[in-house]
N, CA, C and O atoms as a GROMACS GRO file, in nm:
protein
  400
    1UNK      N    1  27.698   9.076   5.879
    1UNK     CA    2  27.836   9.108   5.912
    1UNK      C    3  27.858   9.075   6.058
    1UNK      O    4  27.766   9.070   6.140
    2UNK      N    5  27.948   9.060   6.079
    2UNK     CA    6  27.980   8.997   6.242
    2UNK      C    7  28.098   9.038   6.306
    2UNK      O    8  28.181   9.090   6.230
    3UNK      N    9  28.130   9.029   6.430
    3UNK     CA   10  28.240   9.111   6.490
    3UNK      C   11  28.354   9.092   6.448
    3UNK      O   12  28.447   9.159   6.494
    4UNK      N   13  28.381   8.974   6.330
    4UNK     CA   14  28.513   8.979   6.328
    4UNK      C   15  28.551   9.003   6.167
    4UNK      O   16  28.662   8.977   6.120
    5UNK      N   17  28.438   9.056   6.094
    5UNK     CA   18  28.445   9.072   5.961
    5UNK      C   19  28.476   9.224   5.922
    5UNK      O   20  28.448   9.280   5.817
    6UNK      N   21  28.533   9.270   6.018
    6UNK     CA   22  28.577   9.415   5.977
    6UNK      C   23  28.735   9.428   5.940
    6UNK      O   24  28.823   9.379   6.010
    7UNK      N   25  28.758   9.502   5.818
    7UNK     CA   26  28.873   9.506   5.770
    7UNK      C   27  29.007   9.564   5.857
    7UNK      O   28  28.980   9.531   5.973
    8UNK      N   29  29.128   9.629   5.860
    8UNK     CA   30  29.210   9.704   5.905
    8UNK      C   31  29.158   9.869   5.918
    8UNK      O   32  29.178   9.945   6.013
    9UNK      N   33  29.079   9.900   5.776
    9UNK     CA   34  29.064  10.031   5.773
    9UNK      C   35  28.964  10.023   5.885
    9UNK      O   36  28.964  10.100   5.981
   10UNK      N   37  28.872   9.920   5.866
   10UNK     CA   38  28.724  10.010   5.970
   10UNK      C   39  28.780   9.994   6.088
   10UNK      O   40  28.735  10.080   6.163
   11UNK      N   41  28.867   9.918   6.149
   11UNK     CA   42  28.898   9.936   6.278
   11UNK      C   43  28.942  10.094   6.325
   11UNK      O   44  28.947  10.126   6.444
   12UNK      N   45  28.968  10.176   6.224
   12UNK     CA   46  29.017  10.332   6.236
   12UNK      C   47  28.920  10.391   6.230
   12UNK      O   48  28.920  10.489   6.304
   13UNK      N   49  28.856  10.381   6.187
   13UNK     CA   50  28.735  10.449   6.162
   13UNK      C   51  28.654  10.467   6.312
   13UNK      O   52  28.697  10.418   6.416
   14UNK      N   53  28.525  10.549   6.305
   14UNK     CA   54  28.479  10.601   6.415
   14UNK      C   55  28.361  10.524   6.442
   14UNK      O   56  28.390  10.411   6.404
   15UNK      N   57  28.226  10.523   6.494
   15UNK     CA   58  28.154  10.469   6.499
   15UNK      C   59  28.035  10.536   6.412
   15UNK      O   60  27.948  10.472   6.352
   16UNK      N   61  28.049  10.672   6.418
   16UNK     CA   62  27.987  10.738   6.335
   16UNK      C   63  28.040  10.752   6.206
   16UNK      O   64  27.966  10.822   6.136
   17UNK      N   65  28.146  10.710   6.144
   17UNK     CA   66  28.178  10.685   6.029
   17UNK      C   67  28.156  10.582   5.969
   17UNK      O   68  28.170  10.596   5.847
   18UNK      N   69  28.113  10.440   6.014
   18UNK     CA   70  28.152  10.317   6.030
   18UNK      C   71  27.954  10.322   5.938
   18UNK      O   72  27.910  10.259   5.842
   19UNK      N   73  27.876  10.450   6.051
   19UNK     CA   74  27.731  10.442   6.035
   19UNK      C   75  27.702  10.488   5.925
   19UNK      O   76  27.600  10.456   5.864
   20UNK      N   77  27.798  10.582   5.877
   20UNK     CA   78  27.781  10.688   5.733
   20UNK      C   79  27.776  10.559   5.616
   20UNK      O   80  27.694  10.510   5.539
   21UNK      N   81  27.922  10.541   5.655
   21UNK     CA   82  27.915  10.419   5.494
   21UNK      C   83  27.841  10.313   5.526
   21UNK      O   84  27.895  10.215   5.475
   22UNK      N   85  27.765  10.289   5.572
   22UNK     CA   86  27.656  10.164   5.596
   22UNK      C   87  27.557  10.231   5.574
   22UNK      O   88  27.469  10.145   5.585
   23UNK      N   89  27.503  10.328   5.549
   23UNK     CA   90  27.422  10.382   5.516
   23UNK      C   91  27.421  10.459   5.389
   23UNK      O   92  27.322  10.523   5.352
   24UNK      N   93  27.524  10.453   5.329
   24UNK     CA   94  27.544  10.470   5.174
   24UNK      C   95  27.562  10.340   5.116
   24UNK      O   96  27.516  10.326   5.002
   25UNK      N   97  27.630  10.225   5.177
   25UNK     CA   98  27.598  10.103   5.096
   25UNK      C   99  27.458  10.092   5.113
   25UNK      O  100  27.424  10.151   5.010
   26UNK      N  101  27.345  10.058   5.172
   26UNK     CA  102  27.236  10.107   5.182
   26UNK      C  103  27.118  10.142   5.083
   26UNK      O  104  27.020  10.088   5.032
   27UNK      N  105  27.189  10.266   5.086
   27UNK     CA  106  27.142  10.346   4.988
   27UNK      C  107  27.152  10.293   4.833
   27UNK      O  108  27.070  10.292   4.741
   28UNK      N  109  27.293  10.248   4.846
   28UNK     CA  110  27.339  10.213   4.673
   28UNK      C  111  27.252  10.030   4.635
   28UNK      O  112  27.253   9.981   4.522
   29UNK      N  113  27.208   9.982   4.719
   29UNK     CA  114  27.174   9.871   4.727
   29UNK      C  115  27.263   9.740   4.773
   29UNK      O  116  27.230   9.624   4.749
   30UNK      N  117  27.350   9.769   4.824
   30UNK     CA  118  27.469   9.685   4.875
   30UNK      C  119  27.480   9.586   4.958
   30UNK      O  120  27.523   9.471   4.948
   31UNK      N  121  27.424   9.660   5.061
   31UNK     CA  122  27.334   9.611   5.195
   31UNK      C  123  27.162   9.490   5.142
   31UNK      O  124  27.054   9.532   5.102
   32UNK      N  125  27.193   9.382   5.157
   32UNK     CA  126  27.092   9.295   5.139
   32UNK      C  127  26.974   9.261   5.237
   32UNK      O  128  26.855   9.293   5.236
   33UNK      N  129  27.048   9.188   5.318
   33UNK     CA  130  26.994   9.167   5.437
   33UNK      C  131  27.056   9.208   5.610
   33UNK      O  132  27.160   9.183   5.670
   34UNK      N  133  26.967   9.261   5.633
   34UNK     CA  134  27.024   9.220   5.827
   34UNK      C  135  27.008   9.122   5.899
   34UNK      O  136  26.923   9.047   5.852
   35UNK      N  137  27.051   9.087   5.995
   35UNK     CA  138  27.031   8.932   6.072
   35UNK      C  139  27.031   9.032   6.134
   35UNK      O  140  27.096   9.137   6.131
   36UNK      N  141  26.860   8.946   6.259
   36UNK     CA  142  26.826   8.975   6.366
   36UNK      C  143  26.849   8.869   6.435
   36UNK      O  144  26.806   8.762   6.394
   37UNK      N  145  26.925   8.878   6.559
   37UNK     CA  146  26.904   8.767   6.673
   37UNK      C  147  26.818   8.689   6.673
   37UNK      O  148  26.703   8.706   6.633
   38UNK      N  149  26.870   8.589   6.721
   38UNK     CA  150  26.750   8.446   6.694
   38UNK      C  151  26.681   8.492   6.844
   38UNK      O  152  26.558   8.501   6.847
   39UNK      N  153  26.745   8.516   6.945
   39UNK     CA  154  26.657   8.562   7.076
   39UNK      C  155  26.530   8.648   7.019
   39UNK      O  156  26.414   8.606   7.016
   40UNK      N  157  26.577   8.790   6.967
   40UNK     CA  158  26.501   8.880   6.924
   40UNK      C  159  26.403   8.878   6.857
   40UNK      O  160  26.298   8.940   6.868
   41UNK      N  161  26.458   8.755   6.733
   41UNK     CA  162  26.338   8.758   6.625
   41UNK      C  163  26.234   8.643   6.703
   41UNK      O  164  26.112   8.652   6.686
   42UNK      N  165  26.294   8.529   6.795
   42UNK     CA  166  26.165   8.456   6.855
   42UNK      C  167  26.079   8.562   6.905
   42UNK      O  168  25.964   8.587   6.868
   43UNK      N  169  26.154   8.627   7.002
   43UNK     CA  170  26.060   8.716   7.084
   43UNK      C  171  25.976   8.833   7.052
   43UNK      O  172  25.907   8.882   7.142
   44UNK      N  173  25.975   8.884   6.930
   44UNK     CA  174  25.879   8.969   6.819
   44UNK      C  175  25.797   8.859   6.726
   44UNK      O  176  25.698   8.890   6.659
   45UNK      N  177  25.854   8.721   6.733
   45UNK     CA  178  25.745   8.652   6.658
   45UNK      C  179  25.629   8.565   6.751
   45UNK      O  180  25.553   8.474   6.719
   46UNK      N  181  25.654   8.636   6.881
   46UNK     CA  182  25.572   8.559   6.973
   46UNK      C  183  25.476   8.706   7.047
   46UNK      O  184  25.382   8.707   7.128
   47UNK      N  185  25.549   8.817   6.978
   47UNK     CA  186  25.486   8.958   7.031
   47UNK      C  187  25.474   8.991   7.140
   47UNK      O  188  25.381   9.063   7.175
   48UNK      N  189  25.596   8.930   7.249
   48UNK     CA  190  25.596   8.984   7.366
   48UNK      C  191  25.737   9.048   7.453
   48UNK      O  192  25.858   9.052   7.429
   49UNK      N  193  25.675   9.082   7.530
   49UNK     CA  194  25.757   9.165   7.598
   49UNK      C  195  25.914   9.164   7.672
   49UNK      O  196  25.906   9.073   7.755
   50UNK      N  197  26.008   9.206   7.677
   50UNK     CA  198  26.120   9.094   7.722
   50UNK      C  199  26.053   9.043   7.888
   50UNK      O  200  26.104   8.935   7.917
   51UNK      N  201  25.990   9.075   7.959
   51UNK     CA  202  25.945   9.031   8.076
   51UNK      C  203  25.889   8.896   8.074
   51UNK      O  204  25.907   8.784   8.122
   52UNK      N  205  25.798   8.976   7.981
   52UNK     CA  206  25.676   8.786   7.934
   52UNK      C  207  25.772   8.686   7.853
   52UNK      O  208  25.740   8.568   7.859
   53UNK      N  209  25.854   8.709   7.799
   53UNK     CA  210  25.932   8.631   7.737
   53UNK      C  211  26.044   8.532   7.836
   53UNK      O  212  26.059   8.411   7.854
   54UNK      N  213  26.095   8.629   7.875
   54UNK     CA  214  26.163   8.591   7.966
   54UNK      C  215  26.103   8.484   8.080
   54UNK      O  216  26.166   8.384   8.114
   55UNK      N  217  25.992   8.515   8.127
   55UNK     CA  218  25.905   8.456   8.220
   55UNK      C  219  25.870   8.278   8.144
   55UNK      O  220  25.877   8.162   8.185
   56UNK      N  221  25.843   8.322   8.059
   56UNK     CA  222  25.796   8.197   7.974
   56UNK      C  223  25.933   8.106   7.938
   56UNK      O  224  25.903   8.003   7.877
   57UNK      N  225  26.073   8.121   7.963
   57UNK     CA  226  26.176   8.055   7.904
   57UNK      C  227  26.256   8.031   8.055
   57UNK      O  228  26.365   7.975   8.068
   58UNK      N  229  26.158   8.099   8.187
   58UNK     CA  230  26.220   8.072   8.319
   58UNK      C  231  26.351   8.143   8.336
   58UNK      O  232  26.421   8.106   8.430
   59UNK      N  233  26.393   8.239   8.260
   59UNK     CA  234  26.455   8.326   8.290
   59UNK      C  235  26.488   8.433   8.355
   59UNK      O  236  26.408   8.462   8.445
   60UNK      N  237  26.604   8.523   8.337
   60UNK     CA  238  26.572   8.637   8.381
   60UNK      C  239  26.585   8.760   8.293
   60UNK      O  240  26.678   8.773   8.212
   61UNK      N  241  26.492   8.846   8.310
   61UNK     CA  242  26.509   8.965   8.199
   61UNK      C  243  26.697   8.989   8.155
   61UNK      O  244  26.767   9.004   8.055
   62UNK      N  245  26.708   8.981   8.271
   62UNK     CA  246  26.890   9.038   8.209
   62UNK      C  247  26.975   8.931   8.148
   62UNK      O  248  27.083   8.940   8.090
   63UNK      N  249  26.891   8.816   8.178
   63UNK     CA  250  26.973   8.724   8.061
   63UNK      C  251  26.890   8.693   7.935
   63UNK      O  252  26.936   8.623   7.845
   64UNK      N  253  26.803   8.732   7.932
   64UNK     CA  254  26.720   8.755   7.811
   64UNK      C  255  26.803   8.882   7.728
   64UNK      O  256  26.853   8.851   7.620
   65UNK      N  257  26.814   8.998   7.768
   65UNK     CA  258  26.862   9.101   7.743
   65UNK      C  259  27.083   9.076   7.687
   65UNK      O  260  27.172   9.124   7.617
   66UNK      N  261  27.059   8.988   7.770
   66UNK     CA  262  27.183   8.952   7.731
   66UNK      C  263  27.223   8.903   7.625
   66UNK      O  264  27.310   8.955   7.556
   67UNK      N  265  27.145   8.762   7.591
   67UNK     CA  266  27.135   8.706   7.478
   67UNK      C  267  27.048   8.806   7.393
   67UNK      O  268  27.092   8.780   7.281
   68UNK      N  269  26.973   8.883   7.378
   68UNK     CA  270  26.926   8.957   7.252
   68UNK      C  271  27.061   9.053   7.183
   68UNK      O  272  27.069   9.067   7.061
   69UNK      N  273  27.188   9.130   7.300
   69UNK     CA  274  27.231   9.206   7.287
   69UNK      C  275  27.365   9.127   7.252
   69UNK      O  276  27.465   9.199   7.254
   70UNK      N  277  27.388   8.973   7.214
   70UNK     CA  278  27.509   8.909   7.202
   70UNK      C  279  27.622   8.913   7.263
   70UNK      O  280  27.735   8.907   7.215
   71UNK      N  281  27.571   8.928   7.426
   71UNK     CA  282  27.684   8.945   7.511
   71UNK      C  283  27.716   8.806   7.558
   71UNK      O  284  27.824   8.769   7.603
   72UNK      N  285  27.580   8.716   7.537
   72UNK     CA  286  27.589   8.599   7.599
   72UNK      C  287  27.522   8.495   7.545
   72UNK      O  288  27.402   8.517   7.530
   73UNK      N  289  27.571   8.352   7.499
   73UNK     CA  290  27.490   8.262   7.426
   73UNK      C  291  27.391   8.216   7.475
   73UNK      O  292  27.396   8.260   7.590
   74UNK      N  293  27.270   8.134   7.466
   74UNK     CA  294  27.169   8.050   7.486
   74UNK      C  295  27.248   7.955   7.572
   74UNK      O  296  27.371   7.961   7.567
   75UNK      N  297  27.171   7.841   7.676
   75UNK     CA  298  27.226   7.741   7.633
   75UNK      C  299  27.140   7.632   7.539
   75UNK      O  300  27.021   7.648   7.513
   76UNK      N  301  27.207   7.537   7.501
   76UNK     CA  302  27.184   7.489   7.404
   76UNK      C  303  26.999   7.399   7.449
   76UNK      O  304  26.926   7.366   7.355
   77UNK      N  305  26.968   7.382   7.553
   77UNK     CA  306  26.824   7.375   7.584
   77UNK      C  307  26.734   7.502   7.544
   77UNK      O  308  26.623   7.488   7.493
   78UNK      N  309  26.803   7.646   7.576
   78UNK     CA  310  26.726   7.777   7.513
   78UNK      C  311  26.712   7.801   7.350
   78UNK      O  312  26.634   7.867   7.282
   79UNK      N  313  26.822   7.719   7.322
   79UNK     CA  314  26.842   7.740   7.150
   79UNK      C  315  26.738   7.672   7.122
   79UNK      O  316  26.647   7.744   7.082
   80UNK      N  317  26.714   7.577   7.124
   80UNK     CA  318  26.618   7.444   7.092
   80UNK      C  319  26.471   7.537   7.153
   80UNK      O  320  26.390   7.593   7.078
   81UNK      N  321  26.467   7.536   7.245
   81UNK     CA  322  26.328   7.642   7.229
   81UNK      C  323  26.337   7.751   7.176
   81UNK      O  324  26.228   7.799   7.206
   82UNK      N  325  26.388   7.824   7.118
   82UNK     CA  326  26.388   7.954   7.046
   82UNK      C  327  26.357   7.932   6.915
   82UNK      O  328  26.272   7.984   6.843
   83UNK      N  329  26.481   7.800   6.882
   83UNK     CA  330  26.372   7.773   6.793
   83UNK      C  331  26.248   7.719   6.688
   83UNK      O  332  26.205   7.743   6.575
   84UNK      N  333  26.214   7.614   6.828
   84UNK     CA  334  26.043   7.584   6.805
   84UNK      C  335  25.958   7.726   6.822
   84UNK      O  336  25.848   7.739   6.769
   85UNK      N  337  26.016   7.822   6.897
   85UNK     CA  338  25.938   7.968   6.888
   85UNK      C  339  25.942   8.003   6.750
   85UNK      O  340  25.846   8.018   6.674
   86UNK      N  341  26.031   8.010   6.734
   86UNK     CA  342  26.033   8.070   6.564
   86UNK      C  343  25.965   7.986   6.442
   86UNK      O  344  25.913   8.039   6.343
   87UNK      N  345  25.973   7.872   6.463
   87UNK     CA  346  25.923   7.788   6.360
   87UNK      C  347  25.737   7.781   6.425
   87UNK      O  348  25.633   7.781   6.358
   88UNK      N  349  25.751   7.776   6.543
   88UNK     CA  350  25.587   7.733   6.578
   88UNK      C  351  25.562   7.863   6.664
   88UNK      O  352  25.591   7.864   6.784
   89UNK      N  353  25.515   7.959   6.607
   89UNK     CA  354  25.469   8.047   6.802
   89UNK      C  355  25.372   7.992   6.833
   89UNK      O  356  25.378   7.962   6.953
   90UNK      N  357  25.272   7.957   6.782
   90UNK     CA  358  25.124   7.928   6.785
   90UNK      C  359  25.111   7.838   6.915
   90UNK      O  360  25.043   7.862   7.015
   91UNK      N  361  25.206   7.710   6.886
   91UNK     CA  362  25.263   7.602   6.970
   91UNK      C  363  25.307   7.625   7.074
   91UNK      O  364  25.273   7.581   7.183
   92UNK      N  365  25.415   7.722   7.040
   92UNK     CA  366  25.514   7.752   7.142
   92UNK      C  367  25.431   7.794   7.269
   92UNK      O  368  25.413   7.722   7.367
   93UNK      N  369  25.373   7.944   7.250
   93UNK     CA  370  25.298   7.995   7.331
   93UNK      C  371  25.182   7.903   7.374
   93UNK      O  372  25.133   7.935   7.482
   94UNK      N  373  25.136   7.814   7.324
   94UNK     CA  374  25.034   7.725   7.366
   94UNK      C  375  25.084   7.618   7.504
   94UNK      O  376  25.020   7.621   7.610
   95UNK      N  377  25.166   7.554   7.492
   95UNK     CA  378  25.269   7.469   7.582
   95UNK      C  379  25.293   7.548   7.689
   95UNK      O  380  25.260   7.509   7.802
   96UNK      N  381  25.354   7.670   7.669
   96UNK     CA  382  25.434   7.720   7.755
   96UNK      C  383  25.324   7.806   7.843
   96UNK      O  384  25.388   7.856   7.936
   97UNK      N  385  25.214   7.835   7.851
   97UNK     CA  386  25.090   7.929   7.885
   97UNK      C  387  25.050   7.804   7.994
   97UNK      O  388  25.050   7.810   8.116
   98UNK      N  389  25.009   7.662   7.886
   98UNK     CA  390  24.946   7.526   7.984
   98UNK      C  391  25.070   7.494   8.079
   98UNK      O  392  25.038   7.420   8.172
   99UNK      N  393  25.213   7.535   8.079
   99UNK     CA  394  25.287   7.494   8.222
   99UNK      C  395  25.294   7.571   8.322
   99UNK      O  396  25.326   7.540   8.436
  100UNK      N  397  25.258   7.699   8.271
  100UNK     CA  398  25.295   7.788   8.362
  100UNK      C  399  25.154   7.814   8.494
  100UNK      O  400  25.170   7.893   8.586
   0.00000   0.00000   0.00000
């Protein structure tokens, strides 16, 4: 679901209401999948830290943090490594260990 897929009603709704029925669709089986950030899921499939992560993509934690939290896109050179992270960590972390 994404920020702009909410109906008229949920815009009234509370945030803690919003959590109730997402958690009864849920429950009822409704709810399929979640999408995790492509930042996020590289960076748990490489098992590190937002520091070390960050460090390794020449960043900075708060724009790491940024892009995990969808305040702010990649640019399109970070996308492209995120995701050879995701498809290769093995690689990824191998390359990026020998430049640093």
């Amino acid at each position: 679901m994404n920020k702009n897929s909410y109906s008229e009603k949920d815009s009234d709704q509370t945030l803690g209401e919003r959590l109730i029925e997402s958690a009864k669709q849920y429950k009822n089986g409704q709810v399929k999948t979640v999408e995790l950030n492509q930042t996020r899921y590289a960076r748990t499939r490489l098992s590190l830290s937002q520091a070390e992560f960050a460090d390794m993509l020449g960043v900075s934690i708060r724009t790491l943090q940024n892009w995990e939290q969808d305040h702010r896109k990649p640019t399109r050179t970070a996308q492209i490594l995120l995701r050879i992270a995701i498809k290769h960590p093995d690689m990824f972390k191998d390359i990026l260990d020998d430049a640093a």
